[in-house]
Each structure stands twice: as structure tokens, then as C-alpha cells.
N, C-alpha and C positions, 0 to 999 in steps of 0.2 A: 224708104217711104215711111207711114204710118198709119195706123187707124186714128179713124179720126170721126165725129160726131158733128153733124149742123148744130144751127144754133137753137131748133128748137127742139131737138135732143141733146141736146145740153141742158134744156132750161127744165127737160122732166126728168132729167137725172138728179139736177142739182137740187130741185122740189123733193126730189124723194130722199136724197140725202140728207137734208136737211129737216126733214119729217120724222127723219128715222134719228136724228142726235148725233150722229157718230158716221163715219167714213171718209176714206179718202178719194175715192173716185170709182170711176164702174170699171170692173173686171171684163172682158171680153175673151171669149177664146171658141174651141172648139171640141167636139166629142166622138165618136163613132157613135150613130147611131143612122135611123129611119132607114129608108127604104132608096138614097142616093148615097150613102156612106157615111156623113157628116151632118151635126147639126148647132147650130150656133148658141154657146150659152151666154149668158148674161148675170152676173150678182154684182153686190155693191161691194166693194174692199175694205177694208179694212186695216191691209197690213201691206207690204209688197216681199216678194222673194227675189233671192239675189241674180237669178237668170229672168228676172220678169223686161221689158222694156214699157216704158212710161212717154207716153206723150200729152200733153194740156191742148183742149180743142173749147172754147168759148168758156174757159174757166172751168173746165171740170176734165181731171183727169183721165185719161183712158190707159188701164194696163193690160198688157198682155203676155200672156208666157211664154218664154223660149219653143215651145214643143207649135203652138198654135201660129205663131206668128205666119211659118210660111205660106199660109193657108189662107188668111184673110190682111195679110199685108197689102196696105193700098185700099182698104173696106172704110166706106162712108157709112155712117149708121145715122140716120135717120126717122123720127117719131113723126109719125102721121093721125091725122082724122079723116074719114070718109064715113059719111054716114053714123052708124051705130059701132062702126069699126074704129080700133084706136090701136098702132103700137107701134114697134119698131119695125125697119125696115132697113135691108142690109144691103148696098150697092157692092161687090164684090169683085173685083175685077179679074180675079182668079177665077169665077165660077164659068164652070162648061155647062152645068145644069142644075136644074132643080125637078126636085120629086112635084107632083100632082098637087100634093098637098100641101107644101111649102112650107115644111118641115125640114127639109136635108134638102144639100147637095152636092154636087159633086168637083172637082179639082181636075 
């Protein structure tokens, strides 16, 4: 499978990449944290490592690392507007739950 981004989280990734002069695509992965065990990070790359896997979703890279992968393998990432609210949005189809807050979840 792979992670993978619409195209209008593609088009605010690729905006920010190209705002910021440098990168190759966005990092995606995972952490221990909150209050359901996990919680999704995000930064811009830079560089790649040699256990990372790489997939291209609407022209902007998506990398993730060996250790994360089994976790959100099969994840649509998605940037949204509603309202005064704006960000990303993570379809997962691994996930059994999510905390209250939507901050972490769980596997």
C-alpha cells in the first residue's frame, strides 16, 4: 500500500515547500504520545534515510520510515477548511480509535 495525500494537501504542502526554498517532500510518521498511545507527526524533509519508503502523491513526495509505516500504512492525509478551522486530516484505516481530543490514536 501507501501513504498518500489528496490533491489539496498536496497543493499546501507543495506551497509550503516552496515558501520555505528547500525540501523534498513531507515526512509523515508516528510517535508515542497522548492519551490513545500515538500521535501523527508531520515536517518537511529534507534528506531521506536508507530504511525510509517514498511514495509521489499529486507531485509532492510522501516519506515515511521503516519503524512508522505499519501504523499508517494505507493513510489518506487530507487538508481541510471549515470555518475558521484549517489543517490536516488523517484517514487511517488502521485506526480502532481516537482520543477526545484528536490528538492520538490507537492501532
Amino acid at each position: 500500500m501507501a501513504v498518500t495525500l489528496t490533491e489539496a494537501a498536496a497543493k499546501h504542502v507543495q506551497k509550503y515547500i516552496d515558501r520555505r526554498g528547500k525540501g523534498i517532500g513531507l515526512r509523515v510518521g508516528v510517535k508515542t504520545s497522548g492519551c490513545s498511545g500515538m500521535a501523527y507527526k508531520l515536517e518537511f524533509a529534507d534528506a531521506t534515510e536508507p530504511d525510509d519508503q517514498i511514495w509521489e502523491s499529486h507531485g509532492v513526495k510522501v516519506i515515511v520510515d521503516e519503524k512508522s509505516l505499519p501504523y499508517i500504512d494505507g493513510t489518506e492525509l487530507d487538508y481541510t477548511r471549515e470555518g475558521l478551522q484549517e489543517g490536516f486530516r488523517f484517514k487511517n484505516p488502521n485506526e480502532k480509535s481516537r482520543c477526545g481530543c484528536g490528538e492520538s490514536f490507537h492501532v
